[in-house]
C-alpha positions as CSV (number, residue, x, y, z in Angstrom):
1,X,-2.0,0.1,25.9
2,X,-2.5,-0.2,22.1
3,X,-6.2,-0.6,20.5
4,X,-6.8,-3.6,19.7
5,X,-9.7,-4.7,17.0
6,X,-12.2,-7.5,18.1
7,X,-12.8,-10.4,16.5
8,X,-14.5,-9.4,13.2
9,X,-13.9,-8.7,9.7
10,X,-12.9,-5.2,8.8
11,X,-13.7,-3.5,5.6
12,X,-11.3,-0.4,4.6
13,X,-12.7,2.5,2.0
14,X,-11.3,5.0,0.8
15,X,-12.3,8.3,1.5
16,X,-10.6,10.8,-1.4
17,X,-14.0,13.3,-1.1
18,X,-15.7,13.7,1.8
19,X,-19.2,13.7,0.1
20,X,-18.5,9.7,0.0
21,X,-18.7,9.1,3.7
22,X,-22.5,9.3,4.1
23,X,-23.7,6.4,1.5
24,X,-20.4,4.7,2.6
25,X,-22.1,4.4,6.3
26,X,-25.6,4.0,5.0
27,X,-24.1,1.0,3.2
28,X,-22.0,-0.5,6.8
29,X,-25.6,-0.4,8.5
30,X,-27.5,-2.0,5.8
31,X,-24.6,-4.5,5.5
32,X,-25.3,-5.4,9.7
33,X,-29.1,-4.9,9.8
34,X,-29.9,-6.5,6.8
35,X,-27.3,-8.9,5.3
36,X,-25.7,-10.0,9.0
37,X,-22.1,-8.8,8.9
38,X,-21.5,-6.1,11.4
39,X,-17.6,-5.3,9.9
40,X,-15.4,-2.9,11.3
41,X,-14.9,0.4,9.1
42,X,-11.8,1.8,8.4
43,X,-11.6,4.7,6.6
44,X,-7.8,4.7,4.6
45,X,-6.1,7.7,3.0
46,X,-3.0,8.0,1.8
47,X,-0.2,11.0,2.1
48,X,-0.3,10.8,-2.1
49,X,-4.1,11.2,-2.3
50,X,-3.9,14.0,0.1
51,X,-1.3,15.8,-2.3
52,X,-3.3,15.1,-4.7
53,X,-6.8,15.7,-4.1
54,X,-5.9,18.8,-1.3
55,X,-7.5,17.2,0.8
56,X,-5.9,15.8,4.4
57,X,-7.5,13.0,6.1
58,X,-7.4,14.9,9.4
59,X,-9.0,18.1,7.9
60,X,-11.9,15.2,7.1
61,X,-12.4,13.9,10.4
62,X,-14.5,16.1,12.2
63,X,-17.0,16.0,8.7
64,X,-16.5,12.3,8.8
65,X,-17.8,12.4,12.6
66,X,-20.4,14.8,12.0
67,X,-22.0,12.6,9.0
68,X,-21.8,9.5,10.5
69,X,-23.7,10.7,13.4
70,X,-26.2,13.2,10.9
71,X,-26.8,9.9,9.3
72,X,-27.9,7.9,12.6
73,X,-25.3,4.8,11.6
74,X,-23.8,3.4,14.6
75,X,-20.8,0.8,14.5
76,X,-16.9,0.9,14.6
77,X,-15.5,3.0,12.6
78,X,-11.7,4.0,12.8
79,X,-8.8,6.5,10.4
80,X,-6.6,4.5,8.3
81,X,-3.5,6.8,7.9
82,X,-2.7,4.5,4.9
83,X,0.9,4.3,3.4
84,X,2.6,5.7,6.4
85,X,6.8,6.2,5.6
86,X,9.1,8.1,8.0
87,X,8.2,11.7,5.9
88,X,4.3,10.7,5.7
89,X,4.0,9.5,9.5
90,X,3.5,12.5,11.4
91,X,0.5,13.6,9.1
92,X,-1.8,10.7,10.6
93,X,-1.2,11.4,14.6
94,X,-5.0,11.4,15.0
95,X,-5.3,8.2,13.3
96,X,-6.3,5.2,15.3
97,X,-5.0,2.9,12.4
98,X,-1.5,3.4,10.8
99,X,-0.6,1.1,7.5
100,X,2.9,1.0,7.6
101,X,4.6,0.5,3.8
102,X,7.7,-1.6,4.2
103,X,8.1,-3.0,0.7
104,X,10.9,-1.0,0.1
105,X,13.6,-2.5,2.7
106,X,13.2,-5.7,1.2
107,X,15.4,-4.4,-1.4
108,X,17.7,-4.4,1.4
109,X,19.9,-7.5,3.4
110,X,20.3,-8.0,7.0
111,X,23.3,-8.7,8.9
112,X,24.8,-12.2,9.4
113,X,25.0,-11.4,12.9
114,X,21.1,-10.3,12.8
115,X,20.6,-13.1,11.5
116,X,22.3,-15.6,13.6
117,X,21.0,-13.9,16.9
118,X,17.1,-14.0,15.7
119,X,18.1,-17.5,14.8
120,X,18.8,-18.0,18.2
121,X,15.9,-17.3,19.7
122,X,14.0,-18.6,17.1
123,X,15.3,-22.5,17.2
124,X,11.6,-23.8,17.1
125,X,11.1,-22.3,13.7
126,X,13.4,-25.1,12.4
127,X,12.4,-28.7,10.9
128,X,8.7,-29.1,10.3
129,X,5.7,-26.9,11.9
130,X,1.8,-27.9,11.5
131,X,-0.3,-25.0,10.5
132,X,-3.3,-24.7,12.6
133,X,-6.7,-25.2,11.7
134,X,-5.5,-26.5,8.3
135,X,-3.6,-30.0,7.1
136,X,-0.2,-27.9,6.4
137,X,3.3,-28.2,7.3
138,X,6.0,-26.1,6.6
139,X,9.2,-27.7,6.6
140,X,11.9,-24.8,7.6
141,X,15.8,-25.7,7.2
142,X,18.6,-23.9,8.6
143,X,19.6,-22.1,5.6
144,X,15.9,-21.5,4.8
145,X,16.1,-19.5,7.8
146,X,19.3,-17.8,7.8
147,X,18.2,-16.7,3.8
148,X,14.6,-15.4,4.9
149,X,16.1,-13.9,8.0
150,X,18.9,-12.2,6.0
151,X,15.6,-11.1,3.6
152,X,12.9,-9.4,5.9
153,X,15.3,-8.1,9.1
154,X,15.6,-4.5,7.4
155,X,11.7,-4.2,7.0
156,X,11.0,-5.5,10.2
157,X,13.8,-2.9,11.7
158,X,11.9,-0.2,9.7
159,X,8.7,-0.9,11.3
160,X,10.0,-1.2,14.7
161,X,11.7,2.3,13.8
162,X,8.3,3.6,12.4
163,X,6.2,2.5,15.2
164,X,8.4,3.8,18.2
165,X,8.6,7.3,16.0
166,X,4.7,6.9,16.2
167,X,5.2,6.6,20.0
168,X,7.2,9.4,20.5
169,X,5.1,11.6,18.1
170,X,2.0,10.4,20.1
171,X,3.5,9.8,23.8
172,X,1.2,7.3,24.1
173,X,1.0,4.0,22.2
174,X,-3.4,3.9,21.7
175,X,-3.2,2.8,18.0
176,X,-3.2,0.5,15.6
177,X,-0.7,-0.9,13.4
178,X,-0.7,-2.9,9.8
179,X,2.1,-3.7,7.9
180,X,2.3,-3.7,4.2
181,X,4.6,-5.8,1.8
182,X,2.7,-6.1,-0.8
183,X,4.1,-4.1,-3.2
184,X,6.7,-6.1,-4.4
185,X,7.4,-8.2,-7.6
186,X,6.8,-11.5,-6.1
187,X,4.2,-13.0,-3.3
188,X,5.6,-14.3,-0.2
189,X,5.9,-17.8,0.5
190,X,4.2,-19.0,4.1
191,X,7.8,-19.7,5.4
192,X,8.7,-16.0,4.7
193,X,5.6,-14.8,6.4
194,X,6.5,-17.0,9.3
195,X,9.9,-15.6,9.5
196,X,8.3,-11.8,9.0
197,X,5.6,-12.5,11.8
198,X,8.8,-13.9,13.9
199,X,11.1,-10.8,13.8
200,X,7.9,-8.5,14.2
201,X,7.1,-10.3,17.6
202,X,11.1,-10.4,18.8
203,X,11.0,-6.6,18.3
204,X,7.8,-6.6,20.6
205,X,5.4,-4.6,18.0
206,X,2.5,-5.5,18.6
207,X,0.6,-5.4,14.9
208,X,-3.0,-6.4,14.1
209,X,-2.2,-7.2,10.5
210,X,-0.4,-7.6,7.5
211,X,-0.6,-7.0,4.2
212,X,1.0,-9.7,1.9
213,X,1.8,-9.6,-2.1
214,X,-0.5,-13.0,-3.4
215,X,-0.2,-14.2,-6.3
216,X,-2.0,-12.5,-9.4
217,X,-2.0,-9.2,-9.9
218,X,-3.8,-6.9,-8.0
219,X,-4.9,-3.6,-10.1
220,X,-6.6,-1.0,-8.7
221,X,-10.5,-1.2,-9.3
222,X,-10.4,-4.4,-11.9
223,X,-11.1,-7.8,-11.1
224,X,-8.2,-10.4,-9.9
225,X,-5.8,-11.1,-13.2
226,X,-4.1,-14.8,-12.5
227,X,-5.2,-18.2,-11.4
228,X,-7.7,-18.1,-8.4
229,X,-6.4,-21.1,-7.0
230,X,-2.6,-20.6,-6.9
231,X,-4.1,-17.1,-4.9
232,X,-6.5,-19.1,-2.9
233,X,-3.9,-21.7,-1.3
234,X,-1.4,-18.7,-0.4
235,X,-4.2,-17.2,1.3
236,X,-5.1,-19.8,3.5
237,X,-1.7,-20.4,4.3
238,X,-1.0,-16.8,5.3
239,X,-4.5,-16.9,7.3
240,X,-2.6,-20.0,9.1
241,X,0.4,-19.0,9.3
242,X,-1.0,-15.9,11.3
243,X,-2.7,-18.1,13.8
244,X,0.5,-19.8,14.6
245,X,1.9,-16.7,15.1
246,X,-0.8,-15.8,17.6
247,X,-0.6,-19.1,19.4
248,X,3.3,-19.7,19.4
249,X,4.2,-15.9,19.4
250,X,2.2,-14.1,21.6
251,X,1.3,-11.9,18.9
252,X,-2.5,-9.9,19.2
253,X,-5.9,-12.0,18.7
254,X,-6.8,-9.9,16.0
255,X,-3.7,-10.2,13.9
256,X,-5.5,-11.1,10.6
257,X,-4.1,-10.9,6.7
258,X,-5.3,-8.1,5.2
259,X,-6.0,-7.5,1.5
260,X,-4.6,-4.4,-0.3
261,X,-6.5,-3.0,-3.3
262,X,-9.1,-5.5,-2.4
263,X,-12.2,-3.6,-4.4
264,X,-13.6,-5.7,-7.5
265,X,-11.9,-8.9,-7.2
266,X,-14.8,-10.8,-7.5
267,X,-13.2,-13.2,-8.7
268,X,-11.6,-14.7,-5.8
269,X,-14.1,-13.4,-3.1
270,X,-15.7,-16.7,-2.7
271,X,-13.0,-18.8,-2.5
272,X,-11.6,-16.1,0.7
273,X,-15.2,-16.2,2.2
274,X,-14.8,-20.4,2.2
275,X,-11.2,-19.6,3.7
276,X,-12.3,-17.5,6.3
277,X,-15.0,-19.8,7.3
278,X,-12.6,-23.1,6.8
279,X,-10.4,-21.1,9.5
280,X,-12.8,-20.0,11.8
281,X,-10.8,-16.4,11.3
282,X,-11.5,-12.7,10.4
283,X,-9.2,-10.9,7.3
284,X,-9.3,-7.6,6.2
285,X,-10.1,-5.8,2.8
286,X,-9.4,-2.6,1.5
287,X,-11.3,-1.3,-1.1
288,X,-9.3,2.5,-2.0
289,X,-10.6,4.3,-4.6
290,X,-13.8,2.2,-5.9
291,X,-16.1,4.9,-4.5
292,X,-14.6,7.3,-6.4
293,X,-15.4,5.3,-9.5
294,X,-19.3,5.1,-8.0
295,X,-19.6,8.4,-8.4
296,X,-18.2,9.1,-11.9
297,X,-20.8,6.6,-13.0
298,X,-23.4,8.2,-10.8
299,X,-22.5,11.7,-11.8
300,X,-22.5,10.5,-15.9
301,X,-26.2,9.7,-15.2
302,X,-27.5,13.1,-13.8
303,X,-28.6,15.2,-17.0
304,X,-26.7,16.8,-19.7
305,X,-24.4,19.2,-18.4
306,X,-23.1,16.7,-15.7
307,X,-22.5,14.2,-18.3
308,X,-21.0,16.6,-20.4
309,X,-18.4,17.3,-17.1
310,X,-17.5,13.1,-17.1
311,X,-17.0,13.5,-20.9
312,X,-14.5,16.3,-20.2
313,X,-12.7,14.6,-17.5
314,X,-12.5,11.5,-19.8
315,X,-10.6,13.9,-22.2
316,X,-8.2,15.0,-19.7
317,X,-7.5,11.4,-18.9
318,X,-7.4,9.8,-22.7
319,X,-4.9,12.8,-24.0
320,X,-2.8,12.4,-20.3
321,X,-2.3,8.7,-21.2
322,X,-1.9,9.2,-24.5
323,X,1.0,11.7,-24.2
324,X,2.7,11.2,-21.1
325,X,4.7,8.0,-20.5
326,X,4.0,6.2,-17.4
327,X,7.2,7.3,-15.7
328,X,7.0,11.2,-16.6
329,X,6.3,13.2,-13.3
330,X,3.0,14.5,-15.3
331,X,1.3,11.2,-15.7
332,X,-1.6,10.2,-14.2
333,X,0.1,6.8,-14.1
334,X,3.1,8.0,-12.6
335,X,2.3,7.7,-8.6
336,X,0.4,4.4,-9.5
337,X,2.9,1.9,-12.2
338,X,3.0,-1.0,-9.3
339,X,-1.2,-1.2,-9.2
340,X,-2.4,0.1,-12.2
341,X,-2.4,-2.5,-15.7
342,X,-1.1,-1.0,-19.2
343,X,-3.7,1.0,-20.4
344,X,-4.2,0.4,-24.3
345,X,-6.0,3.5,-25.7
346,X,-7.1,1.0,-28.9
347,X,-9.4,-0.8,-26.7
348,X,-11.0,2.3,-25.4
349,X,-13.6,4.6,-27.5
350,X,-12.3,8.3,-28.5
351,X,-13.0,11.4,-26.2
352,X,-15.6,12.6,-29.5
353,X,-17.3,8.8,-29.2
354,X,-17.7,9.5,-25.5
355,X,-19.4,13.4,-25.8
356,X,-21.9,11.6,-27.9
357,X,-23.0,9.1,-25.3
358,X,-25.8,8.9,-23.1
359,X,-25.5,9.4,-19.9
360,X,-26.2,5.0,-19.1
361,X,-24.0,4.2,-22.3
362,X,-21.1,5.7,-20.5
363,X,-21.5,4.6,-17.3
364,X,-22.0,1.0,-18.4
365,X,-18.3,1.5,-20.3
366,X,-17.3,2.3,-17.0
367,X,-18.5,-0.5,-15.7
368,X,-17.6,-2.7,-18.2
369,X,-14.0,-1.9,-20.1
370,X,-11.5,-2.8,-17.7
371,X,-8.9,0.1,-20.0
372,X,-11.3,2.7,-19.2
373,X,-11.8,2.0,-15.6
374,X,-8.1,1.9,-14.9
375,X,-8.0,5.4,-17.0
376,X,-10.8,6.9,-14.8
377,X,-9.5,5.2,-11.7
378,X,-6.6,7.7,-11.7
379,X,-7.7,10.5,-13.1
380,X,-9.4,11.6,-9.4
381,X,-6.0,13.4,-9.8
382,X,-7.9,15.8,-11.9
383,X,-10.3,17.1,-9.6
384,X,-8.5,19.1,-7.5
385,X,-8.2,21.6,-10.9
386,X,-11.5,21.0,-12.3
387,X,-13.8,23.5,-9.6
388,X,-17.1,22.4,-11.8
389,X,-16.4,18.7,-11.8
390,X,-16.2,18.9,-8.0
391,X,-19.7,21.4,-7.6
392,X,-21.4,18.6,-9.5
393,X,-19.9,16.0,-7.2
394,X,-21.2,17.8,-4.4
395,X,-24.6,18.7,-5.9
396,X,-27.1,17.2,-3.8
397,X,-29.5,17.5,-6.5
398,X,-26.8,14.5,-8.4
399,X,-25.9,13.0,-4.7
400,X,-29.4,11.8,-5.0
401,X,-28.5,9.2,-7.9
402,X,-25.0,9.1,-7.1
403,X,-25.1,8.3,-3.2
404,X,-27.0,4.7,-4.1
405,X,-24.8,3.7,-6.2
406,X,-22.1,4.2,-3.6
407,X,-24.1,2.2,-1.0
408,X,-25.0,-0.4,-3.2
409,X,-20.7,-0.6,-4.0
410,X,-20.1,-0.9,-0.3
411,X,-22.9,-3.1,0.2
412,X,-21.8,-6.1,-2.6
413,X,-18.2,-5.9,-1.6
414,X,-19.3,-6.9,1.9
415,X,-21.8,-9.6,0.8
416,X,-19.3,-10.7,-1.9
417,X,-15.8,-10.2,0.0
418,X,-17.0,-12.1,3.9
419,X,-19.0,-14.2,5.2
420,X,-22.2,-13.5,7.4
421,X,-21.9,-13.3,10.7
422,X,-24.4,-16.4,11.2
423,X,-22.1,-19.0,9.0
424,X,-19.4,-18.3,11.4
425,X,-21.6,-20.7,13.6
426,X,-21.3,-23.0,11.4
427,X,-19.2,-26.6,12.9
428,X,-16.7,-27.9,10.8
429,X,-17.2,-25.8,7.4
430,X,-15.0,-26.9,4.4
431,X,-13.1,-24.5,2.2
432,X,-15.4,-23.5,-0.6
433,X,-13.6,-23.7,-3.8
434,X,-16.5,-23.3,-6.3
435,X,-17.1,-19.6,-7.0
């Protein structure tokens, strides 16, 4: 029997050093004992960060286990083998959670005979369906469907490939399964989700979400660039559209829309809050590489040598960028052109500027100038060759004003990014559309 996840929000984090896990937990129990959201954890890694930071996600888990219970946090906490492909999937076998990345087939076009036998089957997809929980209708012609059919059969085939390969690897079928088409140059439409949701459950895989592209753009560790509400109404719609799927398709309880490079979009985290709560229904959010970022602006406030180690890896990073274009093989940016936004050097201070700050005047940039936290967002890809930049992350001596700032980061993307536990309770709720 798969896992299944309950009925509550789940929070992913990414978990590119190990020495993150510990504040990461501190910050999930602080999150349920203090601020009343008991989320699920999951912690995500991708095959590309384990390349590039040498470190695998199951050579983590038993450290992972070990500080989570060192630590005295209880709660759910699952691996995320994030980014899972048909090279990539037999790397996350231990992995309770598998993100499968689909974008790709939608290059791709189905069959008309695919598409007339899903049709088939699918009759009550046609004319006009009300959403649940919401004052929606999608109105679904015939050659809507044929088109959208035609559009998303090859990803759904590729995930129903994926997921039996993740059977056979396994020989059982106790995990977990997102999909993700999010990385694609346009968002989906609620009747394409519908259709996507439709040929998952013909094909009988059972997911538990589903990462869609919304509208905006969604860089890695800056705030949501685009118009709040045009996101806002295709995220309720998705959030819909996934309840009809559980009521009309048989799909899993838990199926919920799930947020990909989720961290720092504060813009938009109220208006998802007073979706989720309009809905009565859970989402999830995954945060990546934010922690990361924590602990360069922790590390930049330890003392002068440590400082001096940030200023060195901001080097690395302003002379990579300035060099290397984006699709050279040597770029930082290379793995990362779909989530990360043009970096303009002119808007950011030089590497001499940067040796001369103070340890708080740096991280405050970091903070601050959206150019030089995309910049340092990526350049974790340094690490893995910089033995002294990884000592001081480790440090416990620096842990001590790095781990807060960790837990803190956890802590205001769970107030921020769901609602509490309690408001759930809460009869009739309207969406909130004032941030």
């Amino acid at each position: 029997m798969p896992l299944i996840l309950d009925n509550r929000n789940s929070l992913g984090t990414g978990v590119r050093f190990t020495e993150v896990i510990g504040p990461i937990a501190r910050g999930i129990q602080i999150l349920r004992e203090k601020h009343d959201r008991n989320l699920i954890t999951l912690f995500n890694k991708s095959a590309r960060e384990e390349d590039l930071t040498g470190e695998s996600l199951k050579s983590q888990m038993s450290g992972i286990k070990k500080i989570i219970k060192q630590e005295g946090v209880s709660g759910t906490f699952y691996f995320d083998g994030d980014h899972a492909n048909e090279k990539t999937l037999e790397r996350f076998n231990n992995c309770e959670y598998l993100t499968l990345d689909v974008a790709d087939a939608l290059k791709e076009q189905g069959t008309t005979t695919e598409a007339n036998d899903f049709i088939s089957n699918y009759k009550e997809l046609l004319g006009k369906i009300k959403l649940p929980g919401i004052n929606e209708v999608i109105d679904m012609s015939l050659d809507d469907l044929f088109d959208l059919s035609c559009r998303y059969i090859p990803a759904a085939n590729q995930v129903k490939k994926l997921y039996n390969k993740a059977k056979e690897l396994r020989g059982n079928d106790t995990f977990m399964v997102e999909v993700s088409i999010d990385e694609t140059d346009k968002s989906q439409t609620p009747k394409e989700m519908l259709v996507m949701l439709a040929l998952l459950s013909d094909m009988g895989v059972p997911i538990q979400a589903i990462a869609p592209k919304l509208h905006g753009e969604f860089y890695k560790g800056l705030d949501h660039h685009g118009d709040p509400m045009k996101c806002l109404e295709e995220y309720r719609l998705h959030l819909a559209v996934a309840k009809y799927a559980v009521q009309e398709f048989g799909m899993p309880e838990s199926l919920r829309i799930s947020m990909h490079s989720g961290s720092d979009k504060w813009t938009i985290y109220d208006y998802v809050r007073g979706a989720l709560l309009e809905q009565s229904t859970h989402a999830h959010v995954k945060t990546a590489g934010t922690h990361w970022l924590a602990q360069v602006e922790g590390l930049a406030q330890c003392g002068t040598d440590p400082r001096k180690i940030t200023a060195n890896l901001y080097e690395k990073m302003y002379y990579n960028i300035k060099d290397k274009k984006p699709d050279d093989p040597d770029s930082l940016a290379y793995l990362y052109q779909s989530v990360v936004a043009k970096i303009n050097l002119d808007k950011m201070p030089t590497p001499k500027k940067v040796y001369q700050m103070g340890g708080a005047e740096f991280a405050e940039l970091l903070v601050k100038n959206p150019h030089v936290r995309m910049g340092m967002h990526i350049a974790f890809q340094f690490v893995k060759g910089m033995p002294v930049l990884r000592g001081a992350m480790q440090d416990q001596r620096n842990r001590q004003i790095i781990d807060p700032i960790i837990t803190n980061n956890v802590i205001q993307h769970g107030i921020h990014a769901f609602p509490s536990d309690s408001e759930y309770g809460i009869k009739d709720r309207k969406c909130i559309f004032v941030p």
